[in-house]
mmJSON file of the N, C-alpha and C atoms, coordinates in Angstrom:
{"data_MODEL":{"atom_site":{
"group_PDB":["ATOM","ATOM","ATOM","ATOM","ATOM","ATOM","ATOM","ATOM","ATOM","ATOM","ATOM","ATOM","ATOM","ATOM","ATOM","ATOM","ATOM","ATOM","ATOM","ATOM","ATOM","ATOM","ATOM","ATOM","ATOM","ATOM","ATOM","ATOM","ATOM","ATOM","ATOM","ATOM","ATOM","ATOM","ATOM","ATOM","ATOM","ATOM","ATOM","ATOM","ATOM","ATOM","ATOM","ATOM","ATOM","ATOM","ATOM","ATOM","ATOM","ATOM","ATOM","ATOM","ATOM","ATOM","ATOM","ATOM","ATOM","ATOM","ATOM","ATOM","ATOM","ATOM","ATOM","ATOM","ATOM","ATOM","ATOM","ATOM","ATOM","ATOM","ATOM","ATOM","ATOM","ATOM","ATOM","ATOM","ATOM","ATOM","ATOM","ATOM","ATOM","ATOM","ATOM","ATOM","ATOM","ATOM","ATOM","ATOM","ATOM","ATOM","ATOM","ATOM","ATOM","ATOM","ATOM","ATOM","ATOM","ATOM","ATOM","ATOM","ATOM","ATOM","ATOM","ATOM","ATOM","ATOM","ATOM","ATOM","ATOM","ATOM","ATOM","ATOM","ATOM","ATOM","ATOM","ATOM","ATOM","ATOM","ATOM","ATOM","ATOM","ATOM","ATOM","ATOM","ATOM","ATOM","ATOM","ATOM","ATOM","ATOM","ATOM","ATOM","ATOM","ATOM","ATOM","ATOM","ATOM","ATOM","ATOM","ATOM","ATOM","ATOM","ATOM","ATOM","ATOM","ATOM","ATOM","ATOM","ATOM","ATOM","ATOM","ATOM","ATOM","ATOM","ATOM","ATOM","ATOM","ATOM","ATOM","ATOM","ATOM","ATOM","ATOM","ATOM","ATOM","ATOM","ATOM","ATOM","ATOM","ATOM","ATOM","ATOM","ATOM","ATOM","ATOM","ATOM","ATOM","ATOM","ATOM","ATOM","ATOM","ATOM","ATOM","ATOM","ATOM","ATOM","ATOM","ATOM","ATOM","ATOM","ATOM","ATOM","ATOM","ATOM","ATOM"],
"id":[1,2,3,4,5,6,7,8,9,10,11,12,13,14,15,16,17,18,19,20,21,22,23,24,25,26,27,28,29,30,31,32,33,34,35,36,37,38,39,40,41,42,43,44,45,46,47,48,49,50,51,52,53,54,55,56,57,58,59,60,61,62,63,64,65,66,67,68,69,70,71,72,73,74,75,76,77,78,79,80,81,82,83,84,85,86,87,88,89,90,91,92,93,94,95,96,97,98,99,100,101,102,103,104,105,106,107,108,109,110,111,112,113,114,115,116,117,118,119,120,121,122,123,124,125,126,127,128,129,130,131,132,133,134,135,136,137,138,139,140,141,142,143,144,145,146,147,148,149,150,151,152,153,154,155,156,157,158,159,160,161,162,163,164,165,166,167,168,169,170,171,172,173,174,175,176,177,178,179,180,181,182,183,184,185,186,187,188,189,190,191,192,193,194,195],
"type_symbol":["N","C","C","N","C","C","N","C","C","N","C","C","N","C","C","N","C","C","N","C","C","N","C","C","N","C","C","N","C","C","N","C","C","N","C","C","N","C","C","N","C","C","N","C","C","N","C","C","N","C","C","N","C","C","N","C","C","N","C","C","N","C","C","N","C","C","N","C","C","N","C","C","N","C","C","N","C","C","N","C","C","N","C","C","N","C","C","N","C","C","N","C","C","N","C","C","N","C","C","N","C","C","N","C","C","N","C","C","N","C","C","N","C","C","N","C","C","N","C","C","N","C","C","N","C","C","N","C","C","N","C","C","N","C","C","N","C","C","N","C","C","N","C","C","N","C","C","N","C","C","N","C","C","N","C","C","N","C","C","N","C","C","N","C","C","N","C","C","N","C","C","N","C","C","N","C","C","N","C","C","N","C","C","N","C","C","N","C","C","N","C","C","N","C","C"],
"label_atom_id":["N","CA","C","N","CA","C","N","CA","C","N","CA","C","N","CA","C","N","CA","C","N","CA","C","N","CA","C","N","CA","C","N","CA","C","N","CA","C","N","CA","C","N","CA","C","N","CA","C","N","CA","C","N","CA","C","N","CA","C","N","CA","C","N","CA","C","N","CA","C","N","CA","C","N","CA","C","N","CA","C","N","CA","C","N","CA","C","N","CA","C","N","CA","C","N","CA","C","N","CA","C","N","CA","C","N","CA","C","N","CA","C","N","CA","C","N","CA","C","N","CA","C","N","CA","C","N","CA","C","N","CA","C","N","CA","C","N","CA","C","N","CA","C","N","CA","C","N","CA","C","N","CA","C","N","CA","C","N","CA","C","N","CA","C","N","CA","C","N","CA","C","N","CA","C","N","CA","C","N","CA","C","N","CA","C","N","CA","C","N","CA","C","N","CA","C","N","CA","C","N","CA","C","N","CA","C","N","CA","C","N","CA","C","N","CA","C","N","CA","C","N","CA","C","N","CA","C"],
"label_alt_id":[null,null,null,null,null,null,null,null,null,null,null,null,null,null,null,null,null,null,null,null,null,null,null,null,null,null,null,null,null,null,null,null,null,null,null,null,null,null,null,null,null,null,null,null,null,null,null,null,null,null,null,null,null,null,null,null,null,null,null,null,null,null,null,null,null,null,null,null,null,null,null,null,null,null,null,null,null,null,null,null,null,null,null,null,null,null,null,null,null,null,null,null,null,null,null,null,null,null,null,null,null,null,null,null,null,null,null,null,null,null,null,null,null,null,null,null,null,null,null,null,null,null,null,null,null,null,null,null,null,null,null,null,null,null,null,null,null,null,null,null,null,null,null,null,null,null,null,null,null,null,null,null,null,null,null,null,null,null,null,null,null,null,null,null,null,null,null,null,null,null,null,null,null,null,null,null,null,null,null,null,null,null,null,null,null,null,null,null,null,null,null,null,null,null,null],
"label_comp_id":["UNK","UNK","UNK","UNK","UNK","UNK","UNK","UNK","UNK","UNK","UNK","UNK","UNK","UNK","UNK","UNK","UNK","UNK","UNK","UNK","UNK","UNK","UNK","UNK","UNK","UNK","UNK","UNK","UNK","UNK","UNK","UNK","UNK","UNK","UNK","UNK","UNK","UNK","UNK","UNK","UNK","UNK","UNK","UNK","UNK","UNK","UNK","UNK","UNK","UNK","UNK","UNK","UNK","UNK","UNK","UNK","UNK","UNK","UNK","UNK","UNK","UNK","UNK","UNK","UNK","UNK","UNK","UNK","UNK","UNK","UNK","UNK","UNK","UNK","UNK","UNK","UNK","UNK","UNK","UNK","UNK","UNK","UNK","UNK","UNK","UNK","UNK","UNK","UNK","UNK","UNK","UNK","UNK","UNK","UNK","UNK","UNK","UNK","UNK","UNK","UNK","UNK","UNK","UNK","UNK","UNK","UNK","UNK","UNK","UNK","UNK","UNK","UNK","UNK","UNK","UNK","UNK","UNK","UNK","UNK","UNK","UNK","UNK","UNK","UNK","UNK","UNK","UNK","UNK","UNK","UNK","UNK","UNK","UNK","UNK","UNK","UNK","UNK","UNK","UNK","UNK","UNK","UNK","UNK","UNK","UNK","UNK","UNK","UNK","UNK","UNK","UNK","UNK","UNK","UNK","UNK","UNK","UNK","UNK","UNK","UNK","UNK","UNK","UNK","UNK","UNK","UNK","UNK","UNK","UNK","UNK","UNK","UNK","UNK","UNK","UNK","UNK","UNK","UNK","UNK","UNK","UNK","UNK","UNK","UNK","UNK","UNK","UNK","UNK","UNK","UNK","UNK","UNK","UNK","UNK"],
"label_asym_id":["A","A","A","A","A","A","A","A","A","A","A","A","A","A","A","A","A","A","A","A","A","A","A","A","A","A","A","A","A","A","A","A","A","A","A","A","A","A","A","A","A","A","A","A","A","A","A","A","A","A","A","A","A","A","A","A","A","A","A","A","A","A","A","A","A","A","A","A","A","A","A","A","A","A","A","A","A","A","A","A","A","A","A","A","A","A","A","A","A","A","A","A","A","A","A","A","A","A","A","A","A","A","A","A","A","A","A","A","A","A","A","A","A","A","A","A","A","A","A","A","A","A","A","A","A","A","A","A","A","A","A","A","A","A","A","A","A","A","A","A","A","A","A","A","A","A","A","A","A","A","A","A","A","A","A","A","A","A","A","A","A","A","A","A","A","A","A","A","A","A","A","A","A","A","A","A","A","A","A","A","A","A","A","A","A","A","A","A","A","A","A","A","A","A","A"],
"label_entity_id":["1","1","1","1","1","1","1","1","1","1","1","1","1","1","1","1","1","1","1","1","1","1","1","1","1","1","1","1","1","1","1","1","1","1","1","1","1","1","1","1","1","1","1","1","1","1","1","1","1","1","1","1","1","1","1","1","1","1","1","1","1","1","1","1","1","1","1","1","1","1","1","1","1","1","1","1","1","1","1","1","1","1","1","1","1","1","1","1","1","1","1","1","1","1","1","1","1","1","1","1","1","1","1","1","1","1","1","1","1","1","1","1","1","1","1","1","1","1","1","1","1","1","1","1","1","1","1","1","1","1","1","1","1","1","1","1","1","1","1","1","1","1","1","1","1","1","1","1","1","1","1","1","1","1","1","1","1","1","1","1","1","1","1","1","1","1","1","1","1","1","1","1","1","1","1","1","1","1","1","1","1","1","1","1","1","1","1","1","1","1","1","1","1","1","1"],
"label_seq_id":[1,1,1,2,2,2,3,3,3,4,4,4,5,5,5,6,6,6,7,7,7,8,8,8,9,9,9,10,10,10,11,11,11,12,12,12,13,13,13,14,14,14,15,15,15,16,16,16,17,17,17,18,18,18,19,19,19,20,20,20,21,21,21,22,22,22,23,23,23,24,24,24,25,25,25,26,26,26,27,27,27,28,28,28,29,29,29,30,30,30,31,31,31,32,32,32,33,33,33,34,34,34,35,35,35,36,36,36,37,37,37,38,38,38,39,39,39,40,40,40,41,41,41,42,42,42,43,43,43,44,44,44,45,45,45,46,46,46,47,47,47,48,48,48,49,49,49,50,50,50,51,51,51,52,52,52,53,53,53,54,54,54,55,55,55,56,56,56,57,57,57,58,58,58,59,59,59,60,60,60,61,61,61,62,62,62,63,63,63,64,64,64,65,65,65],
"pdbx_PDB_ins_code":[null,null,null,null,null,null,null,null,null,null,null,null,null,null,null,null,null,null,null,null,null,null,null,null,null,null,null,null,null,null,null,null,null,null,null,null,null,null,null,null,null,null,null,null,null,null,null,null,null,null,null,null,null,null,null,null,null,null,null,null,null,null,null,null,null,null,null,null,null,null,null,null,null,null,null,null,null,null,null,null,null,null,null,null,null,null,null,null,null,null,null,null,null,null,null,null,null,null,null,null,null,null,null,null,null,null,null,null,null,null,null,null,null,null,null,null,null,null,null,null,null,null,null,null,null,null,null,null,null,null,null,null,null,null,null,null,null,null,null,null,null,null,null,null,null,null,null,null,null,null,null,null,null,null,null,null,null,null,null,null,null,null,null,null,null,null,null,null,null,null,null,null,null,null,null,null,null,null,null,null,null,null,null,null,null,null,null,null,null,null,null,null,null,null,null],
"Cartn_x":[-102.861,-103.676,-103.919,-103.895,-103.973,-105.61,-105.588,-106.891,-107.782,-108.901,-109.308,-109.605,-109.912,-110.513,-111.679,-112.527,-113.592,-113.918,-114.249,-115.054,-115.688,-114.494,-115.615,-116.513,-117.157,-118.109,-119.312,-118.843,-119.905,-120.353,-119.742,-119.935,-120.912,-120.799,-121.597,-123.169,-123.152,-124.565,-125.438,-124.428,-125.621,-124.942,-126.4,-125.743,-126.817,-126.596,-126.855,-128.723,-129.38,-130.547,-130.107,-130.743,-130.552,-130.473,-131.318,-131.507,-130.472,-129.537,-128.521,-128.689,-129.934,-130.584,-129.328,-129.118,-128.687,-129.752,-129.38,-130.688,-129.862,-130.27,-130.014,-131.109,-131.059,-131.838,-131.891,-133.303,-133.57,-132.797,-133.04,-132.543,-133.516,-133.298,-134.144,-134.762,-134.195,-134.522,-133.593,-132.416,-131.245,-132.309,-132.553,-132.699,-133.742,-134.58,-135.17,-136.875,-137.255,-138.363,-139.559,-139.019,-140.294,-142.004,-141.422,-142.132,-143.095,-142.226,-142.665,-143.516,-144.994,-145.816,-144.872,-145.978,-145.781,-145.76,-146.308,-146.575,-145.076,-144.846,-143.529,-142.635,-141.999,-140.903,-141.325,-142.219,-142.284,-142.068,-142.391,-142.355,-140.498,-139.99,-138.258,-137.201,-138.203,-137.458,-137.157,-137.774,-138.083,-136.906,-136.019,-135.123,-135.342,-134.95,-135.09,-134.373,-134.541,-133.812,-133.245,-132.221,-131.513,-131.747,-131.625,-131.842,-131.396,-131.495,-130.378,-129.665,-129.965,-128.868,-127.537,-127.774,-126.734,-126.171,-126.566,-126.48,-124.9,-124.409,-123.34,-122.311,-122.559,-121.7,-121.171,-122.442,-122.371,-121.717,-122.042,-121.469,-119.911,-119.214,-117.939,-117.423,-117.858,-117.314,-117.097,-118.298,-118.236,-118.246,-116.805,-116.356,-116.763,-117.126,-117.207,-118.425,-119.781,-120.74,-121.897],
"Cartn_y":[67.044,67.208,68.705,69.118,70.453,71.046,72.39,73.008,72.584,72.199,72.272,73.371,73.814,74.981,75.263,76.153,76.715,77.083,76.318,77.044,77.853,79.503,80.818,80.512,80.768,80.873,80.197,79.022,78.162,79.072,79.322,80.414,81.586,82.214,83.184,82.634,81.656,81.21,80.365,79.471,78.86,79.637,79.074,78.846,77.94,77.93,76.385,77.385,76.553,77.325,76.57,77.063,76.338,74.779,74.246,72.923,72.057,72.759,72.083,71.836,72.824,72.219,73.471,73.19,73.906,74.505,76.442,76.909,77.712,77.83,78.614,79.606,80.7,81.416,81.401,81.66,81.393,82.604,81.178,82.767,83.478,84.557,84.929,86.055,86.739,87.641,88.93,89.325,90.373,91.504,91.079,92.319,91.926,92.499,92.568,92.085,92.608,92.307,93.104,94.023,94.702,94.263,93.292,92.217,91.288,90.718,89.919,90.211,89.271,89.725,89.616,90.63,91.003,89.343,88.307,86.907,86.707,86.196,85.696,86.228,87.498,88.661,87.53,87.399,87.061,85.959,84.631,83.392,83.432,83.839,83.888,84.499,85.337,86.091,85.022,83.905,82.635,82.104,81.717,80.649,78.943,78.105,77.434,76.122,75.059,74.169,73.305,72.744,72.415,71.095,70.347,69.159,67.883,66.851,65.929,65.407,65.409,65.196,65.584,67.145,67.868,68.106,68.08,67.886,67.652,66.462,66.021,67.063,67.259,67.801,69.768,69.587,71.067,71.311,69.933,70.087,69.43,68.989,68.73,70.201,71.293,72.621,73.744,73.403,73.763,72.949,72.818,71.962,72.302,73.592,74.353,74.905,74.261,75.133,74.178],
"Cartn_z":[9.291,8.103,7.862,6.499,6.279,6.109,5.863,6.633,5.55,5.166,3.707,3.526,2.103,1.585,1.373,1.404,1.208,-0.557,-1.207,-2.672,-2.609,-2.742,-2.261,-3.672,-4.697,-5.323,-5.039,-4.351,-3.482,-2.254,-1.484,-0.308,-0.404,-1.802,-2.039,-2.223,-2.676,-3.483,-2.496,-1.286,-0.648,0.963,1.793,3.133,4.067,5.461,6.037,6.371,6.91,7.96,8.909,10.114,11.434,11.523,11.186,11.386,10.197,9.44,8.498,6.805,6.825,5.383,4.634,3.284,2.715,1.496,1.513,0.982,-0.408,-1.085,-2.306,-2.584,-3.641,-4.273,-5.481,-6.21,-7.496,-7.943,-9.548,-11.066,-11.382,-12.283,-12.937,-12.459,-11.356,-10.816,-10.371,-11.858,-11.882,-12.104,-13.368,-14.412,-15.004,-16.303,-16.716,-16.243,-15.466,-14.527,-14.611,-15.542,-15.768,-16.199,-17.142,-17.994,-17.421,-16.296,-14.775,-14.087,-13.844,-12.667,-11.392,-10.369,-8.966,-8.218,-9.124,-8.153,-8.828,-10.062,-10.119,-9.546,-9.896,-8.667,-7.306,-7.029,-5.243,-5.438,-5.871,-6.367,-6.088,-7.141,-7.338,-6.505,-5.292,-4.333,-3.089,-3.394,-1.992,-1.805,-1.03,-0.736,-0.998,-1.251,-1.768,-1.314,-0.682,-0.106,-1.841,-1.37,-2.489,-2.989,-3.712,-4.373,-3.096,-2.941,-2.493,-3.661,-4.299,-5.459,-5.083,-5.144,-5.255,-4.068,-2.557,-1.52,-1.123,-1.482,-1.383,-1.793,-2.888,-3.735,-2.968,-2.609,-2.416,-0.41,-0.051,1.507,1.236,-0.056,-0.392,-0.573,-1.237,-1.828,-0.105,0.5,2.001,3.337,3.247,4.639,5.852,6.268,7.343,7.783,6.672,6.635,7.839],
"occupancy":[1.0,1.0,1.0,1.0,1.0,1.0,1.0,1.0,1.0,1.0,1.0,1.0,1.0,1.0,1.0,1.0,1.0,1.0,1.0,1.0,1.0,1.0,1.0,1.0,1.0,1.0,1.0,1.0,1.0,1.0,1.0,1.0,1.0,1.0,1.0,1.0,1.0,1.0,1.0,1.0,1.0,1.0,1.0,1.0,1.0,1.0,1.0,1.0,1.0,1.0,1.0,1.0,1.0,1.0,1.0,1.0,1.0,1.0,1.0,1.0,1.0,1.0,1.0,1.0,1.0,1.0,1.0,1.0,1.0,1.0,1.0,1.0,1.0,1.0,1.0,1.0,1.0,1.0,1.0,1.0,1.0,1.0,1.0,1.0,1.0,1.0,1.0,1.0,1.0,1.0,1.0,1.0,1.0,1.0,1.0,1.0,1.0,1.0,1.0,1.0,1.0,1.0,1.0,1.0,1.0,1.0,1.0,1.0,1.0,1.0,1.0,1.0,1.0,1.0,1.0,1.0,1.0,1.0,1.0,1.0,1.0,1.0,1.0,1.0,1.0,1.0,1.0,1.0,1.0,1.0,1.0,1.0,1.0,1.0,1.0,1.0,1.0,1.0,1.0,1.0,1.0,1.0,1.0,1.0,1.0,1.0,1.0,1.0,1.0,1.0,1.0,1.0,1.0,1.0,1.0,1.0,1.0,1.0,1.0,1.0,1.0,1.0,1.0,1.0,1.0,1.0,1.0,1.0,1.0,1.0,1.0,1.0,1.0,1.0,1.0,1.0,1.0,1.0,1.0,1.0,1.0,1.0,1.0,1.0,1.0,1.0,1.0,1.0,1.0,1.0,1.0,1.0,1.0,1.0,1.0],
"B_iso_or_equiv":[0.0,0.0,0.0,0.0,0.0,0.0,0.0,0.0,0.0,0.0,0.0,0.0,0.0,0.0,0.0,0.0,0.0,0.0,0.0,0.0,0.0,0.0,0.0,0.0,0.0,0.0,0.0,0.0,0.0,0.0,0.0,0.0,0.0,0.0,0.0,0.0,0.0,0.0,0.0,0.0,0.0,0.0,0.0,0.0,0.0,0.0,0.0,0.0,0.0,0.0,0.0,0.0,0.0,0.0,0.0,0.0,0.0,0.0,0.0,0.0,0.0,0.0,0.0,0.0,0.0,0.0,0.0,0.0,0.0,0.0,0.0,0.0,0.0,0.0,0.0,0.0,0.0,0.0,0.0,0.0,0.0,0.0,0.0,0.0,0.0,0.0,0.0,0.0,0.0,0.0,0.0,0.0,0.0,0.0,0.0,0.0,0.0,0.0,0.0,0.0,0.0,0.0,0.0,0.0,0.0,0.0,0.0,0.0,0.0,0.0,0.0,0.0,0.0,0.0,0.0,0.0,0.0,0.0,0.0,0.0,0.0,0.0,0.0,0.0,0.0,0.0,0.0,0.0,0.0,0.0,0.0,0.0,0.0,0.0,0.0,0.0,0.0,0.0,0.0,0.0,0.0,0.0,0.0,0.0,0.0,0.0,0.0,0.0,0.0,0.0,0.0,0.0,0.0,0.0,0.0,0.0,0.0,0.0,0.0,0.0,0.0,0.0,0.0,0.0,0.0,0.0,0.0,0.0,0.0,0.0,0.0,0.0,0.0,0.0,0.0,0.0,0.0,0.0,0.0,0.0,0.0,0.0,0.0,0.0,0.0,0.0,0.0,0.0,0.0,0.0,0.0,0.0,0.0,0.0,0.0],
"pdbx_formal_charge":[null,null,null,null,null,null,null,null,null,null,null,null,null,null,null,null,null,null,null,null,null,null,null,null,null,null,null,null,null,null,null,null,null,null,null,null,null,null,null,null,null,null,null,null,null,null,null,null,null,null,null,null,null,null,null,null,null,null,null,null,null,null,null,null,null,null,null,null,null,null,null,null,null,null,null,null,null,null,null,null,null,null,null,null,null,null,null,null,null,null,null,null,null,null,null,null,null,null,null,null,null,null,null,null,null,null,null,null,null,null,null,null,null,null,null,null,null,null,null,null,null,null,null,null,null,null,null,null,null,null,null,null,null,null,null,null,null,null,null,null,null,null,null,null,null,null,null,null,null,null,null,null,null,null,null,null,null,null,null,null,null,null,null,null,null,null,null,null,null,null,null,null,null,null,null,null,null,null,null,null,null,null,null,null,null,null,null,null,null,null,null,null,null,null,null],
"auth_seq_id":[1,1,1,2,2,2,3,3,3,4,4,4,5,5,5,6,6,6,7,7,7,8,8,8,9,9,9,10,10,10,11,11,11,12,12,12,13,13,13,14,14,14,15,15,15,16,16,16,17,17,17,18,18,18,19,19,19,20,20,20,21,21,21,22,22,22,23,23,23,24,24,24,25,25,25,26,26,26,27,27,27,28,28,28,29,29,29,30,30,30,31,31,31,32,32,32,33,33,33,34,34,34,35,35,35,36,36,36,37,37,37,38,38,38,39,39,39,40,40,40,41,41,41,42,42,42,43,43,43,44,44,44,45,45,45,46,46,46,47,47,47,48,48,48,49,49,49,50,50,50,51,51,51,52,52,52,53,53,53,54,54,54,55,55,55,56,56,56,57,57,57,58,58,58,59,59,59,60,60,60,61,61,61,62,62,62,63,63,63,64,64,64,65,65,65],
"auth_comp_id":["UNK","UNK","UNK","UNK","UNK","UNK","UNK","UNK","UNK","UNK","UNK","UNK","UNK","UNK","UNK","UNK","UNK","UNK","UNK","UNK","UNK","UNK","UNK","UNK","UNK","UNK","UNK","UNK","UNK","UNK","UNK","UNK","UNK","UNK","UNK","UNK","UNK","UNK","UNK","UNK","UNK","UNK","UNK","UNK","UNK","UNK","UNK","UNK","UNK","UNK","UNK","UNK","UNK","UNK","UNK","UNK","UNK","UNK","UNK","UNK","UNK","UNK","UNK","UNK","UNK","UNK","UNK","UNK","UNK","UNK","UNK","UNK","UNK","UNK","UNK","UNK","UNK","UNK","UNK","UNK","UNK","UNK","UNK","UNK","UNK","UNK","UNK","UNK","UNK","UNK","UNK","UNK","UNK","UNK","UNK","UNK","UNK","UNK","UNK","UNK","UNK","UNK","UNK","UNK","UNK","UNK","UNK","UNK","UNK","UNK","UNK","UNK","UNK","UNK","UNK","UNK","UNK","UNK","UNK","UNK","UNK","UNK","UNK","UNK","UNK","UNK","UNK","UNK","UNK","UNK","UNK","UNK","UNK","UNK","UNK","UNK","UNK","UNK","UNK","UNK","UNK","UNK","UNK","UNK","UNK","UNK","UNK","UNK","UNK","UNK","UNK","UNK","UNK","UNK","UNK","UNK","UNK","UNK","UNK","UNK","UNK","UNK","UNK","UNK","UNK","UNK","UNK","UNK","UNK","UNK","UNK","UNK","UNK","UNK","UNK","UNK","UNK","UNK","UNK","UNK","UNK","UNK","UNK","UNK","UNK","UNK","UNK","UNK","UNK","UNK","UNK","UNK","UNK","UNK","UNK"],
"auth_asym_id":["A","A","A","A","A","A","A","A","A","A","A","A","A","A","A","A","A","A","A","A","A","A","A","A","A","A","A","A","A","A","A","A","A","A","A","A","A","A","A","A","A","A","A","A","A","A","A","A","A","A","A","A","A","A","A","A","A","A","A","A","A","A","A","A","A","A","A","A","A","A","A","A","A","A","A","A","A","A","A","A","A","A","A","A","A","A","A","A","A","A","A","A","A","A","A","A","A","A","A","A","A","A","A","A","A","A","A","A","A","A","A","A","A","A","A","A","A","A","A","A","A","A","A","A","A","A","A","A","A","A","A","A","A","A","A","A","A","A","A","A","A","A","A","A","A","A","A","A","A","A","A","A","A","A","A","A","A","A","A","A","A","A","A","A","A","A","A","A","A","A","A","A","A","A","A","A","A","A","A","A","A","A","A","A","A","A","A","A","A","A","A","A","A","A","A"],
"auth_atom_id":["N","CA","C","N","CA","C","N","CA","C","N","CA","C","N","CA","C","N","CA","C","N","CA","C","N","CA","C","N","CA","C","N","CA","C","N","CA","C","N","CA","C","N","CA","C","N","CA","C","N","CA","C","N","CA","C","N","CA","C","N","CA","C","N","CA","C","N","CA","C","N","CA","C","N","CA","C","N","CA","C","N","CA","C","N","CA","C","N","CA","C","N","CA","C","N","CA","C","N","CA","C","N","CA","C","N","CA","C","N","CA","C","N","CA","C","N","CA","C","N","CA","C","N","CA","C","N","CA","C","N","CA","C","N","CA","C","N","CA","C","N","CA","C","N","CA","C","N","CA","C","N","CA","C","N","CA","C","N","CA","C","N","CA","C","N","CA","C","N","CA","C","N","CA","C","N","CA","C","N","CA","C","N","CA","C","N","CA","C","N","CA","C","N","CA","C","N","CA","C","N","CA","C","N","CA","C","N","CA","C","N","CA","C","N","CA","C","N","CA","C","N","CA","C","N","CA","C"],
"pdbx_PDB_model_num":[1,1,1,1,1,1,1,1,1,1,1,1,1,1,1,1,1,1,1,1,1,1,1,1,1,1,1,1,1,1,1,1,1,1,1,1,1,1,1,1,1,1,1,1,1,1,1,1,1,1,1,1,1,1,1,1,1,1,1,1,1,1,1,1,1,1,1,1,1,1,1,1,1,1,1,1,1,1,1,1,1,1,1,1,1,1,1,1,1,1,1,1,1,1,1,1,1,1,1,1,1,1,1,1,1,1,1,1,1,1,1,1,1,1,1,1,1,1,1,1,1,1,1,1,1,1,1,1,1,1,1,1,1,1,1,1,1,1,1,1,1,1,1,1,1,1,1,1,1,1,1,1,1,1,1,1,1,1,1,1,1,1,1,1,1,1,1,1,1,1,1,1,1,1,1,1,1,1,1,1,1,1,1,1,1,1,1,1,1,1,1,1,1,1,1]
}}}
């Protein structure tokens, strides 16, 4: 059986924590932030465990993670 592949764009955006959860980071926090309280900036800087919804989907794009 051949190697599967890795969905680098997936790769960039999540990764595992110890215990297997998969974590993402919020939007909304490139550019324009000036505007933005000091609580939101911190609010959007948090990691973020991911849906189970999407769960599946996202441990299909990373075989290896």
């Amino acid at each position: 059986m051949p190697k599967l592949k890795t969905r680098k764009a997936a790769a960039k955006r999540f990764r595992a924590t110890g215990s297997g959860k998969i974590v993402r980071r919020k939007a909304y926090k490139s550019h324009l932030l000036q505007h933005k309280s000091s609580a939101r900036k911190s609010r959007l800087s948090k990691l973020v465990v991911i849906d189970e919804t999407n769960d599946d989907n996202v441990r299909l794009m990373l075989p290896y993670l």
